[in-house]
N, C-alpha and C positions, 0 to 999 in steps of 0.2 A: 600191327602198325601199318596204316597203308601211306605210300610212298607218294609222295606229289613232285613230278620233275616238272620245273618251270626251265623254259626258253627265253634268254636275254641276247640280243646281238647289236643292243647302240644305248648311247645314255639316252635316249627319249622314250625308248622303254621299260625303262631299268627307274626310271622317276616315276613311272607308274605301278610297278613292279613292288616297292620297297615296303610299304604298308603291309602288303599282301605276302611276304616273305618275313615280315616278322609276327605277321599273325601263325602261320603255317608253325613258325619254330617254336611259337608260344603253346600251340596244341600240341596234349602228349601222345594224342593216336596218328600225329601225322610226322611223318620224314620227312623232309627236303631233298630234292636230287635238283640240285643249280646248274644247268647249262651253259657254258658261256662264251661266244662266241661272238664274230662278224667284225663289226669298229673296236669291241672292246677292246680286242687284242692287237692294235694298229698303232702303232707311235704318232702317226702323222691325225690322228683323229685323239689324239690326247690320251691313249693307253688304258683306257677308263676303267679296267679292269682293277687299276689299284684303288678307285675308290668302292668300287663293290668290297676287296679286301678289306679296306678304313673300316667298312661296316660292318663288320664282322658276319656274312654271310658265309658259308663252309662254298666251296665253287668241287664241285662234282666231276665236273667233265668240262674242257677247252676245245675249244672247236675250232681249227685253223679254214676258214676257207675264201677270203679275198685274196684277189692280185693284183699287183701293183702297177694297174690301168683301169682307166673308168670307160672305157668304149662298151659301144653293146656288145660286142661278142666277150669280153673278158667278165661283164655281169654274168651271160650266160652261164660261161665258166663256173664261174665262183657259185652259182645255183648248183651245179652238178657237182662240184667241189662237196657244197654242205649238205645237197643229200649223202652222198659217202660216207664227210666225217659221221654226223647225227644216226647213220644207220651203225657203222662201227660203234656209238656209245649206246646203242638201245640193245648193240648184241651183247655189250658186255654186264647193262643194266638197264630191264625193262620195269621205268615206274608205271604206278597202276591209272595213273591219267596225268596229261598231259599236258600243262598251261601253254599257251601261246597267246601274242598278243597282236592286233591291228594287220600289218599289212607290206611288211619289208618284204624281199625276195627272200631274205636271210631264212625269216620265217614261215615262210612257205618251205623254204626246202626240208624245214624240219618236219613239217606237218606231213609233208610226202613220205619222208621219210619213215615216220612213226605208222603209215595205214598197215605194212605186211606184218607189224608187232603184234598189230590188233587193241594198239594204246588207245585208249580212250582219250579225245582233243577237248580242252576247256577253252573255246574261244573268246578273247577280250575283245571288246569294238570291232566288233561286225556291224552289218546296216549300217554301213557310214560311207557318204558317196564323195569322192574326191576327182573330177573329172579329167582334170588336167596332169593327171600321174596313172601309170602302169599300175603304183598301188592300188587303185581301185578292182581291177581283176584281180589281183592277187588276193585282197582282203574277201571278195565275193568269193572264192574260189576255195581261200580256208574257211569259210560259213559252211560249204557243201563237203568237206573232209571232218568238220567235228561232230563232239556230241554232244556238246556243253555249249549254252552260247550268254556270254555276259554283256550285256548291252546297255550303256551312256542315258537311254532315255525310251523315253516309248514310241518314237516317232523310228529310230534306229530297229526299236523289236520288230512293231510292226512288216518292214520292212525283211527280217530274216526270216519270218512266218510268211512271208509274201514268197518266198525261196522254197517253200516246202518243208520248211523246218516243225517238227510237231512244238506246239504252247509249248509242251511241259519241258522241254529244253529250254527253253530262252529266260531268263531272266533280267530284269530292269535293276539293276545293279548299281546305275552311276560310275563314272567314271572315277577310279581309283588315284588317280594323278590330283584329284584336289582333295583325299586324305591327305596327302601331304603338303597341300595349302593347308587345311585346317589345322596341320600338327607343327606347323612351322616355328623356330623360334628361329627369326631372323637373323644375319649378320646386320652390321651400322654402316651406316655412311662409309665411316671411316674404315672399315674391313673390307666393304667391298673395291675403295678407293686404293687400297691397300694391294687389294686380289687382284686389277685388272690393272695399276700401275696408269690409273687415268683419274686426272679431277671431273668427277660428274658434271660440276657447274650446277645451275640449276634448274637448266632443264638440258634433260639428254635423252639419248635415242637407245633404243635396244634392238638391234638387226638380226636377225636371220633370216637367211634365205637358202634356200635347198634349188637341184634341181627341178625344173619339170621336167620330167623325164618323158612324155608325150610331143613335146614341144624341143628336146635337146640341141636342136641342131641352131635356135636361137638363144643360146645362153648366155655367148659372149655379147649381146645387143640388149639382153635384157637386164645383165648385171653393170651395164656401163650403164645406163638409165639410170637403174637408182641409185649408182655411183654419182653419177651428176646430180641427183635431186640432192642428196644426202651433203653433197658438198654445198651445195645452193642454202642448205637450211643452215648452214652456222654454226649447229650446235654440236657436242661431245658425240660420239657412236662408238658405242661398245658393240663389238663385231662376235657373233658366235660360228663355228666351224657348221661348213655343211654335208650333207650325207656322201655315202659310198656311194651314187648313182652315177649313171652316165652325165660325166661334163663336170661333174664335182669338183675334178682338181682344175677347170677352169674357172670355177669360182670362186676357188682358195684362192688363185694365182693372184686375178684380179684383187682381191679384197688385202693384199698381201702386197701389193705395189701400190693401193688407195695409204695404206696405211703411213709406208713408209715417207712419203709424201704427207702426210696431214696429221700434224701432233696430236690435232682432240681425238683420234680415232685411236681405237686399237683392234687386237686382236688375240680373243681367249679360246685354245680349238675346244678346249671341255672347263666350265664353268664349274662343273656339276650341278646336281638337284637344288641342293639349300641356295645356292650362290642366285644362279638363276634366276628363282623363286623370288630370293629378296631385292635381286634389280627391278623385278616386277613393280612393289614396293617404290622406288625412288628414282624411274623412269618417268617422261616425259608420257612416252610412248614405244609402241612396239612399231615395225618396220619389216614387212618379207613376207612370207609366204608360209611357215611356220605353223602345224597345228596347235603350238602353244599361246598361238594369238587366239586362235576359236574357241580352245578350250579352257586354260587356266587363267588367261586375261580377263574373263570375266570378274571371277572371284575378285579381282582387286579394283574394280571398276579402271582400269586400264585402257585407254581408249589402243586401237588397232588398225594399223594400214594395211590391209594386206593385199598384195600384188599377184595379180593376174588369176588363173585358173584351175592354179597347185591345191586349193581349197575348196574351189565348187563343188555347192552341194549342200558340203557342210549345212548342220544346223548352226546358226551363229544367233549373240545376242547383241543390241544393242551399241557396245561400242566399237562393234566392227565396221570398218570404212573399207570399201570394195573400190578397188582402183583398177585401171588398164597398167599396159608395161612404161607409156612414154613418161618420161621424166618430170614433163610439166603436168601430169596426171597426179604422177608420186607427189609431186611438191605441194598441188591443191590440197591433197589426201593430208599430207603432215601439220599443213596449216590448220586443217578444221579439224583434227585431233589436239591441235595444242591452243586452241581458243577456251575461254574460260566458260562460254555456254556450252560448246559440246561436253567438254567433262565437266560441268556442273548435272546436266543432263541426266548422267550418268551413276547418280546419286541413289543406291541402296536398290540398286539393278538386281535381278535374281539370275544365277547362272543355271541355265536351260543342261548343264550334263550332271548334277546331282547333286548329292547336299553335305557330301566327302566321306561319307562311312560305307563306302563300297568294301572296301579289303573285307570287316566282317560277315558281310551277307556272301562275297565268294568263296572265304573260309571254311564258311557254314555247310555251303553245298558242298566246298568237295572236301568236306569229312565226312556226312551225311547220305551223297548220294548213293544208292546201293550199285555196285561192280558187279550188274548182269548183262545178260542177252536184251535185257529191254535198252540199256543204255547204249551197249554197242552194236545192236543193228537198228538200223537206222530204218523209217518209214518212211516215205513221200505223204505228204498233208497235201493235198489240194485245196486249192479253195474253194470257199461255195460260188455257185454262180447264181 
């Protein structure tokens, strides 16, 4: 039976993750070894770890390694924190490859961690370029540590082939986060209205916004903008929590004193998967900076504001609207997202990251691929010139 250890360390990849973790436990030649670490295990980031629990996933190994500061030297920290813990759980169990996903520091440190094991890396969302965040090196950086590369689309392959990676590594896979669009069975109106303890109205906003973590040292100027836009537009916001990055808890903070002041607003730190997905569903629009605006707002023809730089790059479709930081930027951007020609527009749009049956084509491989020397040493491809 060969052993697939997956790495989870936030609910946004743990929503991509899930499809692909009940394929793994549905095959009888493969084990599960579930890592889990980073936000899961954080009260202040909504403990997320019990909804993995809820789902009956087996959790393997706990990984402690944030501190309770978002500066850059406490990330540093926490990077060198979770190569330790992750090298402590590969010495006590080494799976025979090793999923990781996109581009957290979290997840780097595992990747690091697993080269002296000699684990074989199955890379999620590589080629994928996001300018205005550190994650962009980090994701470039676990493309050059794996061996396995699963990739969103062919514009993203091409790109990891462009890195030296040999063809027969890379696979176009689609993005695994809209199997769980296509498998969705919604909550209602009334359950989400329920969940988040806010009358949607009928039209409402759906926020998040993360660090840029490139840009950190303007956080508090950028979150007060769309503080102001948001309050300028009227309508309900449902506020989602943002990452462990530098300046994070200045963002809570803010979004934590908007709210207390403005009854249509709230604040959910973890929604979860399902919840999420179904605001999708019966949002006006999305608002922030947020990969779930590039990636799964498609599938619902979702129209998308997305704010400053934290997404450059990206492939996007359609009803993405590209905004600057200033407030009356944001405002413009909310408007032509909630006009009835833009999301008419928007009508039977194709989502450019896949068609949602990624989990069985990555299943496939890593029950299939053979665990030799071809797979674990690695070639440089050049390209032709």
């Amino acid at each position: 039976m060969r052993t697939i250890g997956v790495v989870t360390v936030s609910r946004s990849d743990y929503g991509f993750y899930q499809q692909i973790l009940r394929r793994i436990l549905m095959d009888r030649s493969l084990r599960l070894h579930l890592l889990v670490g980073g936000m899961h295990l954080a009260q202040e980031f909504g403990l997320t770890v019990q909804e993995i629990e809820a789902d009956g996933f087996p959790i393997a190994e706990r990984i402690e390694l944030l501190l309770a500061s978002d500066s850059p030297e406490s990330i540093a920290k926490s990077m060198g924190l979770g190569v330790i813990g992750f090298a402590q759980a590969f010495a006590r169990y080494r799976p025979d490859i090793l999923v990781v996903l996109g581009d957290r520091f979290e997840m780097f440190a595992a990747a690091v961690a697993a080269m002296p094991f000699k684990i074989p890396l199955a890379h999620i969302h590589g080629g994928e370029i996001t300018e205005g965040a550190m994650d962009e090196a980090m994701r470039h950086s676990i493309t050059k540590l794996s061996h396995l590369h699963f990739v969103a689309n062919e514009e993203y392959g091409r790109r990891v082939r462009q890195m030296g990676e040999e063809p027969w590594r890379v696979v176009v896979s689609g993005t695994p986060s809209l199997d769980a669009v296509r498998s969705l069975t919604p909550l209602s109106r009334d359950e989400l209205e329920a969940l988040v303890g806010l009358d949607l109205g009928e039209s409402s906003l759906l926020v998040t916004y993360h660090p840029v973590t490139l840009e950190y040292e303007r956080t508090a100027w950028q979150v007060q903008q769309l503080l102001t836009a948001l309050e300028k537009s009227g309508l309900s916001v449902v506020f989602t929590g943002p990452n462990s990055d530098v300046s994070g808890r200045t963002i809570h903070r803010m979004i934590q004193e908007f709210v207390r002041t403005h009854p249509r607003a709230c604040f959910v730190a973890n929604l979860g998967s399902r919840a999420y997905l179904s605001l999708m569903r019966f949002a006006a629009a999305i608002v922030g900076n947020s990969s779930s605006g590039i990636i799964e707002a498609a599938s619902f023809e979702l129209p998308v504001v997305n704010i400053g730089t934290r997404q450059k790059g990206r492939v996007r479709a359609g009803n993405v609207i590209d905004v600057g930081y200033e407030a009356e930027a944001i405002s413009r951007g909310i408007a032509k997202a909630l006009s009835p020609e833009f999301r008419s527009s928007l009508t039977g749009m194709k989502n450019p990251y896949g068609d949602g049956c990624a989990a069985e084509r990555i299943a496939k491989v890593l029950s299939e691929i053979p665990l030799n020397d071809r797979l674990l040493i690695k070639r440089f491809c050049d390209l032709e010139m």
